[in-house]
PLY file of the C-alpha trace (Angstrom):
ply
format ascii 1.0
element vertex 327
property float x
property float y
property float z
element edge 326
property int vertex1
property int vertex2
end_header
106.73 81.46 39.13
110.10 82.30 40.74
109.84 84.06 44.20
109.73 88.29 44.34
113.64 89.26 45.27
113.85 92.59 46.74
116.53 94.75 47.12
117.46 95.89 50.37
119.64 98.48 51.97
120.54 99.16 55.65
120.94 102.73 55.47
123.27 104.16 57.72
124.99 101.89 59.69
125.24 103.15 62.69
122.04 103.79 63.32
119.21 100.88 63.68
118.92 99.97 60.10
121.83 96.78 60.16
119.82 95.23 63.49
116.08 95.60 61.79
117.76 93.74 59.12
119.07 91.01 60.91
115.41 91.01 62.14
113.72 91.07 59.23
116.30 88.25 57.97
114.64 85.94 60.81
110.25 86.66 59.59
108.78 84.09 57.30
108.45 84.96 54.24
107.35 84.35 50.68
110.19 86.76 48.36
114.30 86.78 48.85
116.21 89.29 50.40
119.22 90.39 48.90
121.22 92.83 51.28
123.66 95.48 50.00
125.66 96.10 52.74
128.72 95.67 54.56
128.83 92.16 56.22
130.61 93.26 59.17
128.16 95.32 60.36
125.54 93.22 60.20
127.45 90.71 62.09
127.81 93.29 64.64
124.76 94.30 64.99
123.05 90.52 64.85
125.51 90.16 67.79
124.18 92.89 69.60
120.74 92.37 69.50
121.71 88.18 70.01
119.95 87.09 66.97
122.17 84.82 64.48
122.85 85.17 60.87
123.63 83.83 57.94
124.63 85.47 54.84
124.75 83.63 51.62
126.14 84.67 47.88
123.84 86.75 45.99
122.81 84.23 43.66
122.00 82.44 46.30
117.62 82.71 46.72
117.40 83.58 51.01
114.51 82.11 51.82
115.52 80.30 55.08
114.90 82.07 58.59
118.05 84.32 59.23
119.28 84.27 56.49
120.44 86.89 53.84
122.08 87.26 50.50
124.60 89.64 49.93
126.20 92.08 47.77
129.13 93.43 49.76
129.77 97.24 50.17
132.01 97.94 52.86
132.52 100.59 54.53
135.31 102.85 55.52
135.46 102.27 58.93
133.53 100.64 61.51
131.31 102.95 63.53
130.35 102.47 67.43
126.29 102.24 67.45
125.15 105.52 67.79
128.08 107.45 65.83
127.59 107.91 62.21
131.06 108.92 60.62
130.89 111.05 57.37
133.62 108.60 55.92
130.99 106.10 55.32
128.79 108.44 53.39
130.16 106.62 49.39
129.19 102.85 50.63
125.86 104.36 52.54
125.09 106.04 48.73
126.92 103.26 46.81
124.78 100.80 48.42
121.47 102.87 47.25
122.37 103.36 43.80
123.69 100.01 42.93
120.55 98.16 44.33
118.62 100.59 42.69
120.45 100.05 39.46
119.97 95.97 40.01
115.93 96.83 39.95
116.43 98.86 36.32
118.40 95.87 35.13
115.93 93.84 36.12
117.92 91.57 38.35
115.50 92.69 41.14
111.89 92.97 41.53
111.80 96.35 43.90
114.43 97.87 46.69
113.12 98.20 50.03
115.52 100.67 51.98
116.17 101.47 55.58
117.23 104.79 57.12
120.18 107.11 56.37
121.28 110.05 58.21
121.50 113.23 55.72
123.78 115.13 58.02
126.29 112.64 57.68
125.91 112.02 54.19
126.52 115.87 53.41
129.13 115.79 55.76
130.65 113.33 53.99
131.04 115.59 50.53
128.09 114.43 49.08
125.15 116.62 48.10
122.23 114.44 49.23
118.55 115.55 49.94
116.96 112.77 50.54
116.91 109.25 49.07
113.42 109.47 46.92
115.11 112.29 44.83
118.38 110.34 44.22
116.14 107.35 43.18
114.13 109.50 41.50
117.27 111.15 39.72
119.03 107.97 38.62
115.77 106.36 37.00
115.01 109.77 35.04
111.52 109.87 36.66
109.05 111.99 37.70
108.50 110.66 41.41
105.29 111.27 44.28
105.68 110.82 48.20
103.24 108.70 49.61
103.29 107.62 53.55
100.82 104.61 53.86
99.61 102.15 56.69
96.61 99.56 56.91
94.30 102.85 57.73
95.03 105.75 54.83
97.13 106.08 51.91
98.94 109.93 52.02
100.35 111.58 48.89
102.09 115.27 48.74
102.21 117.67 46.81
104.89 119.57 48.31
107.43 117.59 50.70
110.24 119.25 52.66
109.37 123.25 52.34
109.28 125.94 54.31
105.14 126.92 55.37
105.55 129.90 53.82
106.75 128.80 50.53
104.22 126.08 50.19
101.49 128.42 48.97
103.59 129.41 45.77
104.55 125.51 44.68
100.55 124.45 44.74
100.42 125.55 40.98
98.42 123.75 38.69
101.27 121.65 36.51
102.41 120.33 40.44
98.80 119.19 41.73
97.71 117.73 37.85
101.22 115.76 38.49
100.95 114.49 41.48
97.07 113.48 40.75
98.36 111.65 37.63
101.48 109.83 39.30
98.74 109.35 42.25
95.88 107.58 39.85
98.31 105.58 37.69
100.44 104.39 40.93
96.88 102.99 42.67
95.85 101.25 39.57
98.98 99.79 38.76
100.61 99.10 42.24
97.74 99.00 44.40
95.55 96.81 41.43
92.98 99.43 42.42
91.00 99.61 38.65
89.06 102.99 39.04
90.28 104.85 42.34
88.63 107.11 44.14
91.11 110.09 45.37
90.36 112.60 48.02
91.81 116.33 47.52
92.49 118.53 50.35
92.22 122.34 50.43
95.27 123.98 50.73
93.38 126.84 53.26
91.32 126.15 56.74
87.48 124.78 55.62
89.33 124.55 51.86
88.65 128.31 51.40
85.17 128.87 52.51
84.48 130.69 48.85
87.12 132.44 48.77
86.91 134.21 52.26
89.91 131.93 53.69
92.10 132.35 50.23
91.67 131.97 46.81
94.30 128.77 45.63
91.18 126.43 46.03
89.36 128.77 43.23
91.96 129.22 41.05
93.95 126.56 41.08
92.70 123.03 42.91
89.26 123.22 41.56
89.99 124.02 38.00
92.84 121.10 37.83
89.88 118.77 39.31
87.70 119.15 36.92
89.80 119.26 34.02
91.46 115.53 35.50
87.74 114.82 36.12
86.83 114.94 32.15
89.70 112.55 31.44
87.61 109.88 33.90
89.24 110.48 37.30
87.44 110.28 40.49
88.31 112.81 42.30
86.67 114.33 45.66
87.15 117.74 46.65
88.54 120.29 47.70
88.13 119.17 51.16
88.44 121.04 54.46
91.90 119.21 55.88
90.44 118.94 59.31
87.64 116.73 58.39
88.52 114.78 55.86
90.37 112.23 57.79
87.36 110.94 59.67
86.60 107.20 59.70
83.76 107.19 57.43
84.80 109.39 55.34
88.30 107.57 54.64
86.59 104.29 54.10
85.38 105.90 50.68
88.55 106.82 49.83
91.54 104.91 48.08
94.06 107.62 49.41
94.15 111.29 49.95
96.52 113.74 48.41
97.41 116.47 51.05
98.98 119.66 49.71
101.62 119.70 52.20
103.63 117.81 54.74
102.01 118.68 57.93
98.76 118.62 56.59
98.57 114.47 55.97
101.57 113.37 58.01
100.24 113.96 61.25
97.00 112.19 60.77
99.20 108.99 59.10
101.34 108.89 61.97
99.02 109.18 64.66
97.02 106.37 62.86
99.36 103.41 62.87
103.18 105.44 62.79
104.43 101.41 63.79
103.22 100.31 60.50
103.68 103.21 58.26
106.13 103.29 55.12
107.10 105.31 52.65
106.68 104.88 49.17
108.16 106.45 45.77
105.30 106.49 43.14
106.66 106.80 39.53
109.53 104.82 39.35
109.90 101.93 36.91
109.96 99.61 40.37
108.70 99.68 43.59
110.49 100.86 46.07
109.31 101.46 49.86
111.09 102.76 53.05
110.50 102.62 56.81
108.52 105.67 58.10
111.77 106.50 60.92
114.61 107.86 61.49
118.04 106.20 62.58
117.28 106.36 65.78
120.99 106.75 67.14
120.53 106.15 70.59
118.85 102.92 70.04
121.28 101.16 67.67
123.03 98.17 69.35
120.21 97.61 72.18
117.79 95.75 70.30
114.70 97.59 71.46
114.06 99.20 68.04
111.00 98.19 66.66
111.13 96.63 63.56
107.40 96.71 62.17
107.83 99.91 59.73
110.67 97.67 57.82
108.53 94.53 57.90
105.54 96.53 56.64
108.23 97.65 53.83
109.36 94.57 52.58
105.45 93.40 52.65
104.51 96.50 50.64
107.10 95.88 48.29
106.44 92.17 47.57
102.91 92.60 47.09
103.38 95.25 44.57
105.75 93.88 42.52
103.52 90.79 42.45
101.12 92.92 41.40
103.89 94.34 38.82
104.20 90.85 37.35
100.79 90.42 36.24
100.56 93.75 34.16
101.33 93.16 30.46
104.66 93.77 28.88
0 1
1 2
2 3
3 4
4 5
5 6
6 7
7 8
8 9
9 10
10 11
11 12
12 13
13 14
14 15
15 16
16 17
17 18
18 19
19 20
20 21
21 22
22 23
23 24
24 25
25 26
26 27
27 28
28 29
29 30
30 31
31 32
32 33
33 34
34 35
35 36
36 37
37 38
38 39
39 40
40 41
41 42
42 43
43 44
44 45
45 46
46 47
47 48
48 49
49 50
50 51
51 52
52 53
53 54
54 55
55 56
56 57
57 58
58 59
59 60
60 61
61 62
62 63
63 64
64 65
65 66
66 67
67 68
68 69
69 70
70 71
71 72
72 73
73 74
74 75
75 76
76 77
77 78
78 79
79 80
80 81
81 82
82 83
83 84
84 85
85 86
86 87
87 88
88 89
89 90
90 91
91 92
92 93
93 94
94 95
95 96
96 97
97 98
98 99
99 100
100 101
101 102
102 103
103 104
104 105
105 106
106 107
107 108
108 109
109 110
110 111
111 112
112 113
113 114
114 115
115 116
116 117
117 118
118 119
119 120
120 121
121 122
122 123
123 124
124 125
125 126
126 127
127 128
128 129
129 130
130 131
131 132
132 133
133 134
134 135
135 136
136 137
137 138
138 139
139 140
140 141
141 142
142 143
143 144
144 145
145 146
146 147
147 148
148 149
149 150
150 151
151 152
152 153
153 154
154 155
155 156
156 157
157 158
158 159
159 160
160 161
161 162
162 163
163 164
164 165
165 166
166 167
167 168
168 169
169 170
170 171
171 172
172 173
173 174
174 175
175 176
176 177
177 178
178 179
179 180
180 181
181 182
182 183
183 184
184 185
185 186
186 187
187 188
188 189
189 190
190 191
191 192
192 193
193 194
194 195
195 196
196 197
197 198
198 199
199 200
200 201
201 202
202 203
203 204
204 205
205 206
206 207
207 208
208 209
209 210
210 211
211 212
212 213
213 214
214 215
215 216
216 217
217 218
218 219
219 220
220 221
221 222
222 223
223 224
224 225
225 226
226 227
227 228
228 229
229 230
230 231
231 232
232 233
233 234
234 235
235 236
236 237
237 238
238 239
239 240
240 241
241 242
242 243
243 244
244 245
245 246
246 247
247 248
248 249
249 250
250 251
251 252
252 253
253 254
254 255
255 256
256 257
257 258
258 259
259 260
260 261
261 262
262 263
263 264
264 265
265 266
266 267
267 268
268 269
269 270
270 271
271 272
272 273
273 274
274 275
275 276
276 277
277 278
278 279
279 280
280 281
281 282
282 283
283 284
284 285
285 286
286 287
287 288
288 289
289 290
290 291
291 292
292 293
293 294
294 295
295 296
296 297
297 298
298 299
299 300
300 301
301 302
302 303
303 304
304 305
305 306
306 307
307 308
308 309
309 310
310 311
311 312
312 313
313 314
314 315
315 316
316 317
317 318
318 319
319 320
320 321
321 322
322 323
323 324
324 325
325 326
């Protein structure tokens, strides 16, 4: 069987993203690497950080230590470390879509991508909120946020909203989606056959009967047992602030939080070095670091590079995992 080859993108380059590359480019592994990127920035950067590197044609399989195939995408200028410029906002989007488009022609086997700065993006003319909806956008798919390390899997209903608005998007057709994109993802990605899914309350002590709120009466607990009679395993409503302990997450496969700050924190504080973020419910896998750019790091080589390791890991194993599923 011919090795996984992943996608990968930098992100924006002048943040950290080109340097964890260049690391990356130097761990042993088992799939190629093709970069989409501009090569002069990675040369930069694998001269800051005094690591060498090699970049080969894109046909070329990188297997070797530091070494990396490429797809070139330059930018518009070269930015110091530490100063995005909106002018590179096309290549920084470019660079997304047509690795993302080489996975959907099946020239790759997943895309694992770096960080980008949004501000500079928009700044840039482009309307961009956030890469997992431009992914999502492009493929035509209906996509889940999950943060995951070696200790819990995480899954959201809602992502990036205000607290006061999250109330009002935990309807039923949301949580049944993001239970179903949840369950499949696990069986399919994680080769977990018959997952068992935790389901937090969206109130303090998930309610208490009503006395806290009513959204775990009339809406989580109804959608649970209607997924329940189609043969998921599904535990809860659960009180938020207990649900994350030790022995309880060891009987879990992952937990679906209703909001951002109500899994995140606990995910973070967990293993944050080793965390990534993944995209359920595309047609292939694609994982992210778990950090930002990181500005005032970028050309010092004292960024740690784990969260991208962790991503191209992630992303190997599932689409090995990928391969073995039936036509």
């Amino acid at each position: 069987m011919t090795p996984v080859r992943l996608a990968l993108v930098p992100g924006e380059p002048a943040g950290i993203g080109p340097e964890l590359c260049v690391r990356l480019a130097h761990q042993p592994r088992d799939h190629s690497l093709v970069v989409f990127a501009d090569p002069l920035q990675l040369q930069r950067a694998a001269d800051a950080i005094g690591q060498p590197l090699r970049l080969v044609d894109a046909d070329t399989p990188a297997l070797r230590p530091g070494e990396l195939a490429l797809v070139e995408i330059p930018n518009a200028v070269a930015p110091p470390f530490g100063q995005p410029d909106p002018r590179n906002a096309p290549a920084v989007i470019r660079a997304l879509q047509e690795a993302a488009q080489g996975c959907l022609d099946g020239r790759f086997d997943g895309i694992v991508t770096g960080p980008v700065h949004k501000a500079a993006i928009n700044e840039g003319g482009i309307a961009y909120s956030g890469t997992t909806e431009l992914l999502a956008e492009q493929a035509g798919a209906d996509v889940v946020m999950m943060l995951a390390n070696d200790v819990v899997r995480v899954a959201l209903v809602t992502t990036h909203l205000p607290l006061r608005a999250v109330a009002d998007a935990i309807t039923p057709d949301a949580l049944a989606r993001t239970l179903h994109i949840t369950h499949e993802a696990l069986r399919r990605d994680f080769g977990i056959p018959a997952p068992v899914i935790a389901v937090l309350g969206l109130n303090p002590h998930a309610g208490e009967a009503g006395h806290l709120g009513r959204e775990e009466l009339d809406v989580i607990e109804p959608v649970l047992a209607a997924l329940r009679a189609q043969g998921m395993t599904l535990v809860g409503p659960l009180p938020a602030d207990t649900a994350f302990l030790p022995a309880k997450l060891r009987g879990f496969d992952a937990v679906v939080a209703m909001y951002h700050d109500q899994g995140l924190p606990v995910l973070k504080f967990s293993g944050f070095e080793r965390a990534v973020n993944l995209t359920l419910g595309l047609p292939y896998p694609r994982v992210a670091v778990d950090h930002g750019t990181a500005l005032e790091l970028a050309g010092k080589g004292t960024a740690d590079p784990s969260s991208l390791f962790a991503a191209a890991d992630t992303c190997a194993r599932i689409a090995r995992i990928r391969r073995t599923l039936p036509a």
